[in-house]
Every structure is written in structure tokens, then in C-alpha cells.
C-alpha positions in Angstrom: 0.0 0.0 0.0 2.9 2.4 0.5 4.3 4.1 2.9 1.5 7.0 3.5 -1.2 4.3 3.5 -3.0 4.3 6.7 -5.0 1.6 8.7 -8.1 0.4 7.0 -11.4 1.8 7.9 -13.9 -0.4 9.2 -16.6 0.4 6.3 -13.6 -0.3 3.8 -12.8 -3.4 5.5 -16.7 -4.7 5.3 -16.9 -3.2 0.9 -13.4 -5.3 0.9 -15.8 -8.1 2.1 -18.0 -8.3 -1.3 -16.8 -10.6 -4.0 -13.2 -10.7 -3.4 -12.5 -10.9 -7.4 -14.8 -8.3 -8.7 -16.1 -9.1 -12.5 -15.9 -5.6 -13.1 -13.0 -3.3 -12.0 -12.5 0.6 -12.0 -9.2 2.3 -11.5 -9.8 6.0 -10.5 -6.3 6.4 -9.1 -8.0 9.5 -6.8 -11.2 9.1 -5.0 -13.8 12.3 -5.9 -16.6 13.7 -4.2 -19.1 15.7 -6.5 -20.8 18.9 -5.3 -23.8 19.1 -7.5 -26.0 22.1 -7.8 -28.5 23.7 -10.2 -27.2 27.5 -11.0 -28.0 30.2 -13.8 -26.5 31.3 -16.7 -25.4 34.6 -14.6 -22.8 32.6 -12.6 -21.2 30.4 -15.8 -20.7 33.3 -17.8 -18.1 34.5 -14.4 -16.4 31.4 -14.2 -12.6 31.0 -16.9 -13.0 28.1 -18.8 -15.4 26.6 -22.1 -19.3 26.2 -20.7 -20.4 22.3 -20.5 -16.4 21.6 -20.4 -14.5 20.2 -17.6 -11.3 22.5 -16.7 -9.3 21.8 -13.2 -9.1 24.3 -10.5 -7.2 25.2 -7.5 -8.9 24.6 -4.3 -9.1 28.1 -3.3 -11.0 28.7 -6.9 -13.1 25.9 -6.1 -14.2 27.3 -2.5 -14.6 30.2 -4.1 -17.0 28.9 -6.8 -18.7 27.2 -4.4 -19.8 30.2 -2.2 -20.6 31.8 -5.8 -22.9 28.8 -6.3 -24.9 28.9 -2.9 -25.6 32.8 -4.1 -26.1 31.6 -7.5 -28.4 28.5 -7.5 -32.0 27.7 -9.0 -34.5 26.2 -6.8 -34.7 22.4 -7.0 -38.3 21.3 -6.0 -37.6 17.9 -5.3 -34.7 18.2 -3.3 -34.5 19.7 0.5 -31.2 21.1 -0.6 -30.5 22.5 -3.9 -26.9 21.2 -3.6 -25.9 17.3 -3.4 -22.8 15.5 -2.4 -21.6 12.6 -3.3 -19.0 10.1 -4.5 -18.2 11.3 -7.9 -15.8 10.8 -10.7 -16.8 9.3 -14.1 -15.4 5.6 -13.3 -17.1 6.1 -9.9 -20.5 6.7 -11.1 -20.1 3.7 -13.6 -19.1 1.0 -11.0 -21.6 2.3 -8.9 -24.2 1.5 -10.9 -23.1 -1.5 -12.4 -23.2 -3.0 -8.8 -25.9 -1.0 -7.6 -28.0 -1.2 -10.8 -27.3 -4.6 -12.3 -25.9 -6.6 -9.8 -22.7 -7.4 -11.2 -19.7 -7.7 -9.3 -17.4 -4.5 -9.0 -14.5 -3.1 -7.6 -12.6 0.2 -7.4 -9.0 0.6 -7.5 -7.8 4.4 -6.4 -6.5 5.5 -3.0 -9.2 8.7 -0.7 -7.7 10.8 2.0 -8.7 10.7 5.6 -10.7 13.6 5.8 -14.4 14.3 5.5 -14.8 13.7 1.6 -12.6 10.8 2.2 -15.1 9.0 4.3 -18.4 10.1 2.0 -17.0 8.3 -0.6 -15.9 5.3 1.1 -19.6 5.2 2.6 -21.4 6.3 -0.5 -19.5 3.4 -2.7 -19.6 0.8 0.0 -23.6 1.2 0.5 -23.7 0.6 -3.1 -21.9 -3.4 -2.6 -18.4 -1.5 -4.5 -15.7 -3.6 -2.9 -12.9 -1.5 -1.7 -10.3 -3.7 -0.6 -7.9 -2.2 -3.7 -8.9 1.6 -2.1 -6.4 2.8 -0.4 -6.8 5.4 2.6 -3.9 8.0 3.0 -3.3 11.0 5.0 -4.3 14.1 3.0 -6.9 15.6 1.2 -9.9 14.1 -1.1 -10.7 15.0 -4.6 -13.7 17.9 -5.1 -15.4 18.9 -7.7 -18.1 21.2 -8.6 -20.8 20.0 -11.0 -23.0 23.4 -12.1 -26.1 22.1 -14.0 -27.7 24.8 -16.1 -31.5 25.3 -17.0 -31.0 22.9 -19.8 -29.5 20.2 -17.8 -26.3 20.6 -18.9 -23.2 20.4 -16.6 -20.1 22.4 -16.3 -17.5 20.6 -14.0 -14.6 22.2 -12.1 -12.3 19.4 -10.5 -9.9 20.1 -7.6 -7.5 17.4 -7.8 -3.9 19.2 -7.6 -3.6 18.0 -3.7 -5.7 15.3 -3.5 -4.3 12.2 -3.2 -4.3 9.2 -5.5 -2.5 5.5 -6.0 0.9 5.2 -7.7 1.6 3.6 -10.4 4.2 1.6 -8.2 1.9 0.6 -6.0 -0.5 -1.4 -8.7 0.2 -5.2 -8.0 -0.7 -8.4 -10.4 -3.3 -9.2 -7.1 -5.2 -6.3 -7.7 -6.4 -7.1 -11.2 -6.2 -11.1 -10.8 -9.9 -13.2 -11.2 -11.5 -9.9 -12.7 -12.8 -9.6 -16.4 -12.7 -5.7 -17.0 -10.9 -2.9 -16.9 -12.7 0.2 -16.6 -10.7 3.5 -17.1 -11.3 7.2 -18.0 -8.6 9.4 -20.4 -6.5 11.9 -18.0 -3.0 13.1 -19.3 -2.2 13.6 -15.1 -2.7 10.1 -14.3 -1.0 8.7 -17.9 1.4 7.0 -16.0 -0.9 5.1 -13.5 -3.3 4.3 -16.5 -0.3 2.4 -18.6 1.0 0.6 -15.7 -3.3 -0.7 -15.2 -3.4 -1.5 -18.7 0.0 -3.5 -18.5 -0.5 -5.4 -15.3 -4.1 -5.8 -16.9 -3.5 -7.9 -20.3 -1.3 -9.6 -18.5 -4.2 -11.1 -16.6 -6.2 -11.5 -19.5 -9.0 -8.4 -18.8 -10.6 -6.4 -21.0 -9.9 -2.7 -21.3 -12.7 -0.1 -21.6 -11.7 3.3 -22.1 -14.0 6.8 -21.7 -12.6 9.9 -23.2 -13.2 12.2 -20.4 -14.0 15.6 -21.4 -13.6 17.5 -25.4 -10.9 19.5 -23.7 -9.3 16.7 -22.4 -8.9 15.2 -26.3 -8.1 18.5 -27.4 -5.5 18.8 -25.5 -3.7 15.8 -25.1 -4.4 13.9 -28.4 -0.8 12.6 -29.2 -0.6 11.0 -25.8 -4.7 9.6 -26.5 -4.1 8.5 -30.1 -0.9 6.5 -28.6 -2.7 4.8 -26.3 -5.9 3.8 -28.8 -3.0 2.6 -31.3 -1.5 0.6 -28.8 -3.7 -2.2 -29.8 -4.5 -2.5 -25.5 -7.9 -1.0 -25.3 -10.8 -3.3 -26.2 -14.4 -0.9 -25.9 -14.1 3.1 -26.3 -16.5 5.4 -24.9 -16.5 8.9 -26.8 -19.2 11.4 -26.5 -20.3 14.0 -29.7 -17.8 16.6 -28.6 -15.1 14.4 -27.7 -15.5 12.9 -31.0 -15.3 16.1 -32.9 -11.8 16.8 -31.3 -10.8 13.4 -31.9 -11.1 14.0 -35.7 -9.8 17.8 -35.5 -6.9 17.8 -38.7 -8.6 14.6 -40.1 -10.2 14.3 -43.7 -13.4 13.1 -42.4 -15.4 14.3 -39.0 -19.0 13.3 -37.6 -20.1 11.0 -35.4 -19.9 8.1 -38.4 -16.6 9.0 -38.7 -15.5 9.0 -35.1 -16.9 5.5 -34.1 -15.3 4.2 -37.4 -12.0 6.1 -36.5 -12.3 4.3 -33.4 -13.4 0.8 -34.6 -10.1 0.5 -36.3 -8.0 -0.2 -33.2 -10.7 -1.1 -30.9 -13.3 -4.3 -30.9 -15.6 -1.9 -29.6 -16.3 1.6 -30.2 -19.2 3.3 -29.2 -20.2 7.7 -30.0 -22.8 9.1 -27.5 -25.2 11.5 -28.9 -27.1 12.7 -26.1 -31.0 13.3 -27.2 -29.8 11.4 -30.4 -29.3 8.1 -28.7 -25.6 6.3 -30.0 -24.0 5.0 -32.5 -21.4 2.0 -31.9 -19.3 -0.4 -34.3 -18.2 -4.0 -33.9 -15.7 -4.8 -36.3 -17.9 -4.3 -39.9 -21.9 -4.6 -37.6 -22.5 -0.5 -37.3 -25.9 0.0 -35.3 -27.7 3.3 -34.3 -29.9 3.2 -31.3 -32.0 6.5 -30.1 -32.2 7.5 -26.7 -34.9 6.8 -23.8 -36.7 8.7 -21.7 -36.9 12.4 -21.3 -35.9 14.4 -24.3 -35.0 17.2 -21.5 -33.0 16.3 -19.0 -33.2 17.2 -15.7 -29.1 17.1 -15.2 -26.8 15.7 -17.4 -23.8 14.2 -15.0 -23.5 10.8 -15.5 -25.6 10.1 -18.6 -22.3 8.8 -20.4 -20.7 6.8 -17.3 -24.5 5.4 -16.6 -24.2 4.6 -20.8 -21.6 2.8 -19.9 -23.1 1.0 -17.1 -25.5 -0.4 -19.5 -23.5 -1.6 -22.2 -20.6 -3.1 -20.0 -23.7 -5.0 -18.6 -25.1 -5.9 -22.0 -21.0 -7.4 -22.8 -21.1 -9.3 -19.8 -24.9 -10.7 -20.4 -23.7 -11.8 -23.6 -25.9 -9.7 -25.2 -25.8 -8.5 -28.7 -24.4 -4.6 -30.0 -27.1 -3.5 -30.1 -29.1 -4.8 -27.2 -26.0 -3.2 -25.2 -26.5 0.0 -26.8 -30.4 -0.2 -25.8 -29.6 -1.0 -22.6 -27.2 1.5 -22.5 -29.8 3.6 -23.6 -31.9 2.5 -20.7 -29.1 3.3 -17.9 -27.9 6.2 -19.0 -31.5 8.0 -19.6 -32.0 6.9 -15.6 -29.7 9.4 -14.7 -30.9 12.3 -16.4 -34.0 12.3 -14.5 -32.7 13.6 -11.2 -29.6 15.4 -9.8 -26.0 14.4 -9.9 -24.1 10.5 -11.5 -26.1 8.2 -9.0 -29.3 7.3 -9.7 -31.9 6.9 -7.6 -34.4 3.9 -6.2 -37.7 5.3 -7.9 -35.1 5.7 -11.7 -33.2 2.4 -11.1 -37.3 0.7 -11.0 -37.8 3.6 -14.1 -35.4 2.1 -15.9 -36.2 -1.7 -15.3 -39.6 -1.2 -17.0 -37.7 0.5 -20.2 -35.5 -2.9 -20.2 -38.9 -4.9 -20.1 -39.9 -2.9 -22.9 -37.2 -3.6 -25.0 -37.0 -6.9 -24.3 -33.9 -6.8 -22.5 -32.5 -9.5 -19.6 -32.9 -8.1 -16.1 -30.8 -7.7 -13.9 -30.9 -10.5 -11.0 -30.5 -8.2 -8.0 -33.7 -5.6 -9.3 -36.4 -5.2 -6.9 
């Protein structure tokens, strides 16, 4: 565990508890808490940084954008508290509901402080049957971020993760990854290091690798380091939303949606383009399939819709399930979350979106109730 881990908690100890070799693993090398709140246009247009983006802060910028959004936010009627806290992080929110959700097996590899945020998310994720045993607990500070959710349901995220603290890529053993199936990841050029040494230690326990592209900025950005890593021939199933994919193509001949997912395709088995209100499209190998979305063509906030996506179609891969069956249930998942605040979805949306899956045909999960 290293030399700053500290003794185990004893709600880590019981997550650790729950299927000792998860089907389904995450790495988030730095646990997150999300601050999620509905705000106006007045306050986006203060903050630096591309609207519906994701752009890291300090944490004196993100206390400050908090006190903004307590003077900023829009009423939310079904919630005491306009604001909600909770474990957070893209990989976070899709093991979460893959073991909430659908029952399947999951596990999160990453390493939380000891402070406040540090215990939320170990009791968030461990209510939720996550086992932790690969968490590790460390003196220091928790990842934040701020979600700000607009009138139109879109989010603009603000992470604080300069001195939060997170697993090394020394510390990632062969045990860690050893009985499980897959490999869930998410694109950051600040954790490149951790996510190679996964992905190594990974095929060489036979798992597959799925991949999210993390934010448009993020692909912008960093798309030498991205590109290298899709070419490596090591990531099985890509997750890219409609902006992501735009950057991907930036300098290419060809650019849409199409375009991307076939981009994609060539060096993954899977590649899948989220398009919001207009459902997906996903490739596997020559079989291209379009599926539109479900449920509200407004949604209520955003966060999450791609990491619940994700839930779905990990699901639908596990199941056995056709591509597009896992797109639809995909679809089913990942219009759950839109219906209420912040990436976890709630009792009355998880039973929401069992009844879409009956629709549609689809298997249910084992653990619904």
C-alpha cells in the first residue's frame, strides 16, 4: 500500500468483504466527491474556462465557486437542498451503478484521504456493494469537484485534484487485477502513468480494457498521448461522446459522429459515440448499429448520462448480449440518470429504468427489486 497508507477503515474493511475478485474493476487512481447544484446562466458566464467543459481548478478557486454557487443557484423542487454531495468521478458513477444497478460484481481501485470527503466516498460506494479492498486510505486531502447544472440540464464541471491524493503507479500489484474480467478506465493526461502501468499489469491477466474519453478539452489537448494509447492495440471498448468525438477528428479528412466511431473501430473491438438526445452510434468490427435515446428528451441534469451509458453496455457485454441490445440498454441506464440530480441514480429511476428494459425486451438484472 505504500508508505502513506494508513490503517483500513472499518466500512472499507466490510466493501473489501463483497466478492473478493470483482467481475468488473474501476481504476480512479483519486477518489472524488461531487458537489452538484442547479445555478444560472449569470454565474457560468463569471467562471474561466469553455461552458459544459471540464477544466481543473485550485482549491481556493473551487471554495470560491462554491460560495458563488450557494448565491447563484436555481430552486430544485424535489430536493431539501439544492446542492448534493456525493461520490463522484466518471469511473465512480459507472461502478456504482453497475453494482448497484445490475448486480454485477465490481471493484474500485484508487486510493481517498482521511478527511471528510474521504469518508463520504468510502460510505457512498460501499452502501452501493463496491468492494474496496484495492482503495487505499492515505493521510491528506480528497478529490472535489463542482458540477454546475444549467436550466437545460447541462453540466459544467470544475475538479480540484492538484492536492488530492491518489495511488501510484508503483503501488498497482498483479493481485489487484487477478480473477476480474474488466478494466474500466477514463482518459486523463495527469494520471497517464498510472493508467499504462493498469493496462500493462491488466492484459497480463487477461482483462478487457474499456476506455472513456473524459471531457472535449481533455482530447483536445492531449491527443498525441490519447491517439498512442488507442494505437497501442491494449484498449478493447471506447466510450467517446459527440464533442469528444469532434476533437478526436480535429486535422482529419473526415469528421462526424460516423466518422469517429469508425475512427475508433479500427484499433478497438468496440467503439461506441454518444449523442445525447440522439441516442448512439457503436461499431463491432464491420456490424454498425444506431440506437435512439430513452426517456426524457429534456433532461433534468446531465452528469453521469455517459458513465451510466456505460453502465448499461458493460452490462449488455457481460450478459452476452448483442451490440445492439447493449446500446439499448445502454440507452436505458444512462437515460436513468438524467431524471434527477448528480451521477447516482436513484431507487424510484433504477425501477424507471427496469420497466424501459422490459420494454425492450432486454434481460434483467438479477438483483432488481
Amino acid at each position: 500500500m505504500g508508505a502513506e497508507a494508513l490503517p483500513r477503515n472499518n466500512e472499507i474493511d466490510a466493501a473489501a468483504a463483497v466478492s473478493s475478485h470483482p467481475l468488473i474493476l474501476g481504476l480512479q487512481p483519486a477518489a472524488l466527491v461531487d458537489h452538484v447544484a442547479p445555478v444560472d446562466w449569470s454565474l457560468l458566464e463569471q467562471i474561466p474556462g469553455d461552458r459544459g467543459g471540464s477544466m481543473p481548478v485550485a482549491i481556493e478557486e473551487l471554495e470560491h465557486i462554491l460560495e458563488e454557487v450557494k448565491a447563484h443557484k436555481l430552486p430544485s423542487p424535489d430536493e431539501l437542498s439544492p446542492m448534493k454531495t456525493m461520490a463522484g468521478g466518471s469511473v465512480a458513477n459507472t461502478i456504482r451503478g453497475l453494482s448497484a444497478g445490475f448486480g454485477v460484481s465490481c471493484g474500485i481501485i484508487g486510493a481517498c484521504g482521511d478527511d471528510e470527503q474521504g469518508k463520504l466516498f468510502v460510505s457512498n460506494m460501499s452502501f452501493s456493494g463496491v468492494n474496496l479492498s484495492r482503495l487505499r486510505m492515505k493521510q491528506g486531502h480528497t478529490a472535489q469537484c463542482i458540477c454546475m447544472v444549467d436550466e437545460s440540464g447541462n453540466r459544467t464541471m470544475r475538479p480540484c485534484l492538484s492536492s488530492a491524493v491518489k495511488i501510484q503507479a508503483g503501488e498497482l500489484t498483479k493481485e489487484d487485477f487477478k480473477g476480474s474480467k474488466w478494466l474500466v478506465l477514463r482518459y486523463a493526461i495527469f494520471n497517464l502513468d498510472v493508467i499504462q502501468a493498469a493496462i500493462r499489469i491488466a492484459k497480463q491477466e487477461d482483462l478487457l480494457v474499456s476506455l472513456d474519453l473524459a471531457s472535449f478539452e481533455m482530447v483536445r489537448n492531449f491527443r498525441p498521448s490519447l491517439l498512442q494509447l488507442l494505437e497501442s492495440g491494449d484498449i478493447d471498448l471506447c466510450f467517446a461522446n459527440e464533442d469528444e468525438a469532434m476533437e478526436l477528428l480535429r486535422g482529419e479528412q473526415t469528421s462526424g459522429p460516423e466518422a469517429a466511431a469508425e475512427f475508433l473501430a479500427r484499433h478497438c473491438k468496440w467503439a461506441v459515440v454518444t449523442l445525447g438526445a440522439n441516442g448512439c452510434i457503436a461499431r463491432h468490427g464491420k456490424e454498425i448499429v444506431r440506437v435512439p435515446a430513452i426517456g426524457e428528451s429534456k433532461a433534468t441534469d446531465a452528469t453521469g448520462a455517459g458513465d451510466l451509458f456505460a453502465c448499461g453496455f458493460l452490462y449488455g457485454l457481460v450478459k452476452g448480449l448483442s451490440v445492439e441490445e447493449c446500446c439499448k440498454a445502454g440507452a436505458c441506464s444512462g437515460g436513468s440518470v438524467i431524471r434527477a440530480l448528480g451521477g447516482e441514480v436513484t431507487p424510484e429511476n433504477w425501477q424507471w429504468m427496469y420497466k424501459q428494459m422490459q420494454i425492450k425486451g432486454l434481460p434483467l438484472p438479477d438483483n432488481r427489486k
